[in-house]
Legacy VTK file of the C-alpha trace (Angstrom):
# vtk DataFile Version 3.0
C-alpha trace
ASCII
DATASET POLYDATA
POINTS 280 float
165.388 -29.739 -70.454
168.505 -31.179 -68.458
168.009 -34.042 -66.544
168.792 -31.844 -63.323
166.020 -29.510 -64.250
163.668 -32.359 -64.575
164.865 -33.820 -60.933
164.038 -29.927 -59.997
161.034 -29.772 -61.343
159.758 -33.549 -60.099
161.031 -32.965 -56.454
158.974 -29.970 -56.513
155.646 -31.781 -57.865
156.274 -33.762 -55.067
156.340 -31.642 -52.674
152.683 -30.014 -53.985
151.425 -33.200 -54.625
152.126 -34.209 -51.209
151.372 -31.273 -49.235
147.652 -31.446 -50.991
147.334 -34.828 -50.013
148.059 -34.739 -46.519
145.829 -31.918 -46.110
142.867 -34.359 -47.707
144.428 -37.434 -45.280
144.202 -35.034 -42.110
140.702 -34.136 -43.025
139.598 -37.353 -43.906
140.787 -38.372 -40.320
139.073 -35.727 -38.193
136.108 -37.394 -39.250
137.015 -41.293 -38.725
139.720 -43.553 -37.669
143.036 -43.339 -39.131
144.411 -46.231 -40.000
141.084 -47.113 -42.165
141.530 -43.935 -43.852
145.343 -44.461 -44.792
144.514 -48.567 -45.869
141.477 -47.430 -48.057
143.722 -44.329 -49.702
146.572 -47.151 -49.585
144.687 -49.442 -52.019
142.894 -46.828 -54.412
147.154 -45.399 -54.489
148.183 -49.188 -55.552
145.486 -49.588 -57.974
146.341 -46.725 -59.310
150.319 -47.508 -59.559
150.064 -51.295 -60.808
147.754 -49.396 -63.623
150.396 -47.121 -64.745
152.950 -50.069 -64.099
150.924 -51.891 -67.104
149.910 -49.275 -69.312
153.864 -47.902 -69.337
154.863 -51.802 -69.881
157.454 -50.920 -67.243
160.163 -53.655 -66.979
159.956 -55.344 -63.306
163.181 -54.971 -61.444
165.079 -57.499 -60.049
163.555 -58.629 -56.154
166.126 -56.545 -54.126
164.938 -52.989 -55.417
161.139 -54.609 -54.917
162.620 -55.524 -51.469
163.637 -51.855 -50.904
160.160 -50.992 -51.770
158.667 -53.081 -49.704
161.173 -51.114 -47.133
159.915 -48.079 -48.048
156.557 -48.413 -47.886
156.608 -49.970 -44.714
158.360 -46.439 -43.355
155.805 -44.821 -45.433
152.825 -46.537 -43.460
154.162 -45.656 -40.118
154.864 -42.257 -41.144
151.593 -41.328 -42.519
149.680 -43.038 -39.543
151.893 -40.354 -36.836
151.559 -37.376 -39.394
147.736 -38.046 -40.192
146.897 -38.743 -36.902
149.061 -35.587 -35.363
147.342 -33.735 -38.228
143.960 -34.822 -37.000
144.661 -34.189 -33.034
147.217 -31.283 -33.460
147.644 -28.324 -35.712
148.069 -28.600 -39.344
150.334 -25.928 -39.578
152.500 -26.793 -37.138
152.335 -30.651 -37.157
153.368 -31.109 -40.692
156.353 -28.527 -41.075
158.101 -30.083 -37.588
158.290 -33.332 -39.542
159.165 -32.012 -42.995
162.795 -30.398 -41.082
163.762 -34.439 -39.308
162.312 -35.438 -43.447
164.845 -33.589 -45.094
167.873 -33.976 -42.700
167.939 -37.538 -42.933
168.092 -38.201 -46.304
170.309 -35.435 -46.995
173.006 -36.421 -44.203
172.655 -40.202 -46.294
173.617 -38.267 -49.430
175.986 -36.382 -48.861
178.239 -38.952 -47.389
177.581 -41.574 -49.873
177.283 -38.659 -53.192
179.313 -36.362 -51.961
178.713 -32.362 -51.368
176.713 -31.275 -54.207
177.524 -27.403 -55.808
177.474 -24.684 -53.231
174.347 -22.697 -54.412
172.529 -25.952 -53.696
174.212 -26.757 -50.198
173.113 -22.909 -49.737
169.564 -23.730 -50.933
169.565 -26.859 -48.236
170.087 -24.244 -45.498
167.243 -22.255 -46.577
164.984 -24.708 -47.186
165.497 -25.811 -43.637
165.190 -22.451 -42.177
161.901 -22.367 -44.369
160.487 -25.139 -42.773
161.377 -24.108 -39.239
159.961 -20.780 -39.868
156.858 -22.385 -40.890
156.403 -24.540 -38.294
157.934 -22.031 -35.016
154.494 -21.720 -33.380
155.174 -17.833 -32.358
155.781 -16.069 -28.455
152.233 -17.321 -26.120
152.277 -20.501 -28.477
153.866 -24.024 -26.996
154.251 -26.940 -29.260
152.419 -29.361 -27.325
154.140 -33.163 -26.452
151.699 -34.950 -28.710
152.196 -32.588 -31.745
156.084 -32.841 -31.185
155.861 -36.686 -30.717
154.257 -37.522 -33.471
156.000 -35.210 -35.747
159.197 -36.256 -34.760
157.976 -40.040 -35.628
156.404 -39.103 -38.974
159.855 -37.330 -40.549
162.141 -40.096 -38.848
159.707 -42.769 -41.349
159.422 -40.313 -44.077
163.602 -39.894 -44.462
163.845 -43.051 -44.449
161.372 -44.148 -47.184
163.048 -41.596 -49.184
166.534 -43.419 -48.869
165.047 -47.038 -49.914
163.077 -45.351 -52.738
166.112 -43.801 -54.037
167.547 -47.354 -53.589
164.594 -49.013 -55.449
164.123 -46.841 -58.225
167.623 -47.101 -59.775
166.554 -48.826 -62.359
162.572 -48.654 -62.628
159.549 -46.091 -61.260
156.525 -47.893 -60.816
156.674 -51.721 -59.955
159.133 -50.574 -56.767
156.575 -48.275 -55.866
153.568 -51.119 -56.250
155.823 -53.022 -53.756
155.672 -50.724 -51.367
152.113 -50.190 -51.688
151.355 -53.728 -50.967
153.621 -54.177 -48.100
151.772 -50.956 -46.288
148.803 -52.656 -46.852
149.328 -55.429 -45.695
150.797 -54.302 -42.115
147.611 -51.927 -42.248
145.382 -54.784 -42.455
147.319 -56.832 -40.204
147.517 -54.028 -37.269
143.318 -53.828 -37.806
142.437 -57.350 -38.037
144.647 -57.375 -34.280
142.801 -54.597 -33.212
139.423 -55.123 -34.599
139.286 -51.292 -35.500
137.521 -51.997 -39.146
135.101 -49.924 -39.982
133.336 -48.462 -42.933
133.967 -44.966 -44.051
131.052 -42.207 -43.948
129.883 -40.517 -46.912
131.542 -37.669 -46.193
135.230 -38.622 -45.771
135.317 -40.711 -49.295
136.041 -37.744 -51.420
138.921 -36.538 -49.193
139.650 -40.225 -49.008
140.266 -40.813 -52.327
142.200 -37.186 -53.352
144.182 -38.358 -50.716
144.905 -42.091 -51.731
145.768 -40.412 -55.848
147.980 -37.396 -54.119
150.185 -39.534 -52.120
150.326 -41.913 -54.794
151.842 -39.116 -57.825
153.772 -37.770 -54.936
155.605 -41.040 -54.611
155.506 -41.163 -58.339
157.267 -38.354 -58.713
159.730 -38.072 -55.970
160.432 -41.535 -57.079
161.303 -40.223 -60.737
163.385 -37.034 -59.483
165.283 -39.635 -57.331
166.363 -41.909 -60.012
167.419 -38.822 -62.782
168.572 -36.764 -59.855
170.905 -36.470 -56.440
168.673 -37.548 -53.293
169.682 -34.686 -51.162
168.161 -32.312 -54.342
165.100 -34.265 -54.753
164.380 -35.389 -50.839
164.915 -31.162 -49.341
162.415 -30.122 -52.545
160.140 -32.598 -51.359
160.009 -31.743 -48.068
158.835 -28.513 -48.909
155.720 -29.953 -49.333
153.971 -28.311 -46.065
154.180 -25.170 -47.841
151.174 -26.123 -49.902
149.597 -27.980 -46.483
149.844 -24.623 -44.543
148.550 -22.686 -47.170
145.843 -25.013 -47.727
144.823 -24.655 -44.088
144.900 -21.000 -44.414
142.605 -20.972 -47.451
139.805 -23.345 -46.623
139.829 -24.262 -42.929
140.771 -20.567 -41.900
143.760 -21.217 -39.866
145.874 -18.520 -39.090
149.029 -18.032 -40.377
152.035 -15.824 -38.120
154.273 -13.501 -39.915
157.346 -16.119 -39.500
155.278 -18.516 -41.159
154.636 -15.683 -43.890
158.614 -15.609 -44.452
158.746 -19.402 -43.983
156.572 -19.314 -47.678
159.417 -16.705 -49.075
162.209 -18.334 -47.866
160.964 -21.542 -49.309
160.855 -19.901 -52.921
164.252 -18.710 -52.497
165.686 -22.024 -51.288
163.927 -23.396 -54.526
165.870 -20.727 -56.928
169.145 -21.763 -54.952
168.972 -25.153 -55.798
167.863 -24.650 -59.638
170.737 -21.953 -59.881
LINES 1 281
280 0 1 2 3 4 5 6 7 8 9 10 11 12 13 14 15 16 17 18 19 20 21 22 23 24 25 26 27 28 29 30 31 32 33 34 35 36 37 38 39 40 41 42 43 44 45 46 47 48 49 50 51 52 53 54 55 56 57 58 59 60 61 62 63 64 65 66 67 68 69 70 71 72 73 74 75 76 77 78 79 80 81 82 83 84 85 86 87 88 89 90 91 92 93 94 95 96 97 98 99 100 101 102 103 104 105 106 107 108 109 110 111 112 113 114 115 116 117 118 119 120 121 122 123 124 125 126 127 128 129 130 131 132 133 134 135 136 137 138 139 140 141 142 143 144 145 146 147 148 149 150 151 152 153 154 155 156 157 158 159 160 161 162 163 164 165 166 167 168 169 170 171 172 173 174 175 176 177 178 179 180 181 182 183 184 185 186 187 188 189 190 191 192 193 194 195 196 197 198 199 200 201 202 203 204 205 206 207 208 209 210 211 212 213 214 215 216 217 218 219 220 221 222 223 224 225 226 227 228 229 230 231 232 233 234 235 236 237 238 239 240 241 242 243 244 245 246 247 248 249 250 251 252 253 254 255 256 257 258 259 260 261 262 263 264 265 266 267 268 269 270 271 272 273 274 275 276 277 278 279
């Protein structure tokens, strides 16, 4: 297997990965406060990562790629507080496609001026990827987007292309340890923001399961966007990703009922075909 296959094939673990894990953060947060949720799936995610980090006897980096971690995770904090909490308040099908378009466009518009224009199938598979995402998120004639649901999308992509581009930054020359970083420097603003606001509170027994497939989702999806980064272009590995609502809408149409339009239907297709584009 080529090492672009295995960038593929990473970005689109991801991208599942992801998309199942935001689905279990969203729930968890319908059913208690948000930030607790994303410090407690935060930890069990950095426990996780410092394990692999030792088991893999992973070499750690020198401090500026643990400083672009940091970076990252940082974005990645604020991101997942706007996306779980518009996921909580909005509509999953709607509120976590809108960010997955501003995801993918930022990191992409870094690459290619900085990598260059990769082969034209791919730059073809960009443009339906996109499409793909809008499709899945255009909320159909009689249904508005509502300010909230736009607001916080908007927020959550802005954070999430950007802790793509100081992942790809960290992970140049290791996986894990970068990763750890930014894992301790989103908890620690978590903590800080609910010390200040005196928001801590326990968990029910009901939202620990989600809580926890949440906290090990997020953390392989970092894992392994992380890895298709570092053997792989960023614009490849950061559009695959952001397919990840596919498996959050679908998700939301198989277990909390939610109705899926006909455009969001095609969104699904158009998403497969954008993934055959880029692996041409």
């Amino acid at each position: 297997m080529t090492n672009e296959t295995l960038a593929i094939t990473y970005g689109l673990a991801s991208a599942l990965t992801w998309g199942a894990g935001d689905f279990s953060g969203g729930f968890a947060t319908k059913r208690g406060k948000v930030l607790m949720v994303i410090l407690l799936s935060q930890l069990l995610g950095a426990l996780l990562l410092f394990s692999l980090a030792l088991f893999f006897a992973e070499q750690v980096p020198e401090v500026r790629h643990l400083i672009f971690g940091a970076m990252a995770g940082i974005s990645g904090v604020l991101g997942l507080t706007a996306l779980y909490k518009g996921l909580a308040l909005g509509r999953m099908g709607i509120v976590a496609p809108l960010s997955a378009v501003i995801t993918a466009l930022l990191p992409m518009t870094f690459s290619f001026l900085f990598e260059g224009l990769p082969r034209l199938p791919q730059v073809s598979g960009f443009a339906v990827a996109i499409v793909s995402v809008w499709l899945l998120s255009y909320p159909g004639r009689g249904l508005k987007i509502k300010g909230e649901e736009l607001r916080l999308s908007l927020t959550a992509g802005v954070c999430f292309g950007l802790f793509f581009i100081f992942i790809d930054q960290a992970s140049t020359h290791s996986i894990l340890w970068p990763l750890v970083a930014a894992r301790i420097a989103s908890i620690i603003l978590i903590s800080a923001i609910l010390v200040t606001t005196r928001k801590i509170g326990a968990p029910s027994k009901r939202q620990v399961p989600f809580i926890v497939l949440a906290g090990i989702l997020d953390a392989a999806g970092n894992a392994f966007f992380a890895l298709a980064a570092h053997i792989g272009r960023l614009d490849v590995s950061a559009v695959l990703s952001s397919l990840y609502p596919g498996s959050t809408v679908l998700l939301a149409w198989l277990i909390l009922k939610e109705k899926l339009l006909p455009q969001q239907w095609a969104g699904v297709a158009a998403a497969i075909a954008a993934l055959a584009l880029i692996a041409a």
